[in-house]
C-alpha positions as CSV (number, residue, x, y, z in Angstrom):
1,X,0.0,0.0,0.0
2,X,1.4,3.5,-0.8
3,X,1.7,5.5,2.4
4,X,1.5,8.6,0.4
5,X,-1.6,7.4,-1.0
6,X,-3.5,7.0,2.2
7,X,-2.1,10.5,3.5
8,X,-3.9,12.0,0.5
9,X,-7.4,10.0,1.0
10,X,-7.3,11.0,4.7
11,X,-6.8,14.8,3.6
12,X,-9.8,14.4,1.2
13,X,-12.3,14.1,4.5
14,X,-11.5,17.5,5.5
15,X,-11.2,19.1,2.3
16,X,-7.6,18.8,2.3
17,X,-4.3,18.6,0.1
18,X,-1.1,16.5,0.7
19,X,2.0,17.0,-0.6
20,X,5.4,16.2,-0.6
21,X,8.7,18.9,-0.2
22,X,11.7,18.4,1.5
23,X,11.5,14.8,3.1
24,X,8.5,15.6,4.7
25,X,4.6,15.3,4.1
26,X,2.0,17.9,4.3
27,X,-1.5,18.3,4.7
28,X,-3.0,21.7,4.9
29,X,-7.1,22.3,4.9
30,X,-8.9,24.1,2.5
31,X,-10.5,26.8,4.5
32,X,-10.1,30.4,5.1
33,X,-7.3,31.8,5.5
34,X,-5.2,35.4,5.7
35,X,-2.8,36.4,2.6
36,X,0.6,35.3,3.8
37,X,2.5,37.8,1.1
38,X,1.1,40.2,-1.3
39,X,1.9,40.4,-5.5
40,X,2.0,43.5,-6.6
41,X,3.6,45.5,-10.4
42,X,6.8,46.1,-8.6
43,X,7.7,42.1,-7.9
44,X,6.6,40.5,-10.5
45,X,8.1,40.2,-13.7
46,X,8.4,42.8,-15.9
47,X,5.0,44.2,-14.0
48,X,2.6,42.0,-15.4
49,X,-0.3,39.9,-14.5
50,X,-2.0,37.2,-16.8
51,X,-6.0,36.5,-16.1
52,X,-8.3,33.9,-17.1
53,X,-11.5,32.5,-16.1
54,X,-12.8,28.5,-16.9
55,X,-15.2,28.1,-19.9
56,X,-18.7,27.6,-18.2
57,X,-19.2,24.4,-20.8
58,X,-16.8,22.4,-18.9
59,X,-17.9,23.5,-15.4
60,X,-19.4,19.9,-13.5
61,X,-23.0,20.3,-12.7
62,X,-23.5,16.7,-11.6
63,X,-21.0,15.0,-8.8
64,X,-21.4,11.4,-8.2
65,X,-20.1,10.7,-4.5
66,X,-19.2,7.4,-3.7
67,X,-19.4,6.5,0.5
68,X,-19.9,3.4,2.5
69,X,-23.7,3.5,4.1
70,X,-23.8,3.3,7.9
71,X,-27.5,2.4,7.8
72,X,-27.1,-0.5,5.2
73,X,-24.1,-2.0,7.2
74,X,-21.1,0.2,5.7
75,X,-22.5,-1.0,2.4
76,X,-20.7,0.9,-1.0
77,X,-23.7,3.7,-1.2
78,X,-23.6,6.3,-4.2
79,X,-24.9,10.3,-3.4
80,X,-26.7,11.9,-6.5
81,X,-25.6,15.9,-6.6
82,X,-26.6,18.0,-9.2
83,X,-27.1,21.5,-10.2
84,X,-30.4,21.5,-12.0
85,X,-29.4,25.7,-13.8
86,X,-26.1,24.4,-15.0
87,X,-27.8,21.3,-16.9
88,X,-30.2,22.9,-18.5
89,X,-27.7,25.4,-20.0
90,X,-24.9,23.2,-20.9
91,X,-26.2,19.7,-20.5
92,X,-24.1,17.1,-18.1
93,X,-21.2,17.3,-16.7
94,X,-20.0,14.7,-14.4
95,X,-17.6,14.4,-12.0
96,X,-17.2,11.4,-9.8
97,X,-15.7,11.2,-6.6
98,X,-15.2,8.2,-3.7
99,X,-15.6,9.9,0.2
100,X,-12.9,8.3,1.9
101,X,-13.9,7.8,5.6
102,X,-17.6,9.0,4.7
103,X,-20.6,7.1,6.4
104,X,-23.6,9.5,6.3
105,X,-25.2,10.4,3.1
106,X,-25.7,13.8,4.2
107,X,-22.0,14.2,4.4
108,X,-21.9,12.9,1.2
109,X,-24.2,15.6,-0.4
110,X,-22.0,18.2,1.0
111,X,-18.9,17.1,-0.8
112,X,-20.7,16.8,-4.1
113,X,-22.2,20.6,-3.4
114,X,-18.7,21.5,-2.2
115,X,-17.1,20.3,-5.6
116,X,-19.5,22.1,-7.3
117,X,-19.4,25.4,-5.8
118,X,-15.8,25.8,-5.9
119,X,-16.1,24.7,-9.9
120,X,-18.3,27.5,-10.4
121,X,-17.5,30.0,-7.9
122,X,-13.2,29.8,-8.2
123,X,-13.3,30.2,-11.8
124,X,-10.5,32.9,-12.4
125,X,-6.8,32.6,-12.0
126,X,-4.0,34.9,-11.8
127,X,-0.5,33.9,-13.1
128,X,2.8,35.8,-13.0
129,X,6.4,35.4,-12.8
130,X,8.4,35.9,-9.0
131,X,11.3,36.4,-8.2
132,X,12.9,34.5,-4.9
133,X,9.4,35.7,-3.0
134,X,8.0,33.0,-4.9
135,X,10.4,30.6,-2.6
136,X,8.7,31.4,0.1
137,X,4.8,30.1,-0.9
138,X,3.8,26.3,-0.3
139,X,1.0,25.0,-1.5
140,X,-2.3,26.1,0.1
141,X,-1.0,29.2,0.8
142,X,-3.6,32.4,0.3
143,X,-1.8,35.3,-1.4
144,X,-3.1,38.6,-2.6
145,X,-2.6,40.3,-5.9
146,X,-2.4,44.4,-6.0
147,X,-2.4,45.1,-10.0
148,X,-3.0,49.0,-10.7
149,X,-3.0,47.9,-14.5
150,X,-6.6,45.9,-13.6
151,X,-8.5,48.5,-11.9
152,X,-7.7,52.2,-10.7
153,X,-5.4,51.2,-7.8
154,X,-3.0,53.2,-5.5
155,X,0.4,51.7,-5.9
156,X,0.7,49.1,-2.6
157,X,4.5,48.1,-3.2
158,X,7.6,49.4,-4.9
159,X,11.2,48.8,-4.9
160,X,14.0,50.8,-3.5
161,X,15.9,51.9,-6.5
162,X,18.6,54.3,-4.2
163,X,19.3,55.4,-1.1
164,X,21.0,58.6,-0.6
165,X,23.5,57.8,2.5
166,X,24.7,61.1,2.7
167,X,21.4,62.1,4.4
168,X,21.9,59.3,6.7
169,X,21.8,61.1,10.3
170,X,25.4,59.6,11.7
171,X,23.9,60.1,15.3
């Protein structure tokens, strides 16, 4: 059995991730959480953000959530979730899932709205080039973005480009 493996399906019951860096293995929860550094123009490469957003056509509407049945003696038991909108304007798409460590079909209804929601509410993403700030972001972590070329933005970060030690006070 692959250790790693069973990390990962343990960090799917509480909407984790794992993941492997340095000898070690992670798991961090998907939940909210404050910025731990912010992207701005001034470090990022050559000042620029890329955006796009997820076509709506390949969004899943339908999650099929596999769990084992407490009431039918931990029986394999499949959970039906669908978003009726998103059907009817791009027909089916399915995702299926199994609910490691899941024994309540209510649970299992909450994963398969969970998957859904973040489909069709996380649907843009930002990419850019760092420098050694980048180093410091693992996986999971929440960063913000400051771009005053995307909306009408004070500046939020800079660089030093001098500094003038002759008006250093030598006190």
């Amino acid at each position: 059995y692959d250790p790693f493996k069973v990390v990962q399906d343990l960090a799917s019951v509480f909407f984790g991730l794992s993941y492997y860096a340095a000898g070690q293995i992670y798991a961090i929860q998907d939940a909210p959480k404050d910025p731990v550094y912010q992207f701005t123009n001034a470090n990022v490469e050559e000042g620029d953000f890329s955006y796009s957003n997820t076509s709506r056509k390949v969004r899943n509407n339908v999650a099929v959530v596999r769990y084992n049945d407490k009431h039918n003696f931990y029986k394999p038991a499949v959970e039906y979730t669908e978003d009726v909108n998103g059907i009817r304007k791009n027909g089916i798409r399915e995702t299926e899932v199994t609910a490691f460590g899941c024994t309540s079909r209510g649970q299992a209804m909450r994963l398969g709205k969970w998957m859904m929601a973040t489909e069709n509410l996380e649907t843009e993403t930002v990419s850019f080039t760092a420098g050694l700030e980048g180093t410091y972001l693992r996986p999971g972590d929440v960063i913000s973005v400051s771009d005053t070329h995307r909306k009408n933005l004070t500046r939020n970060g800079g660089r030093t480009k001098n500094i003038d030690l002759s008006r250093a006070d030598a006190s």
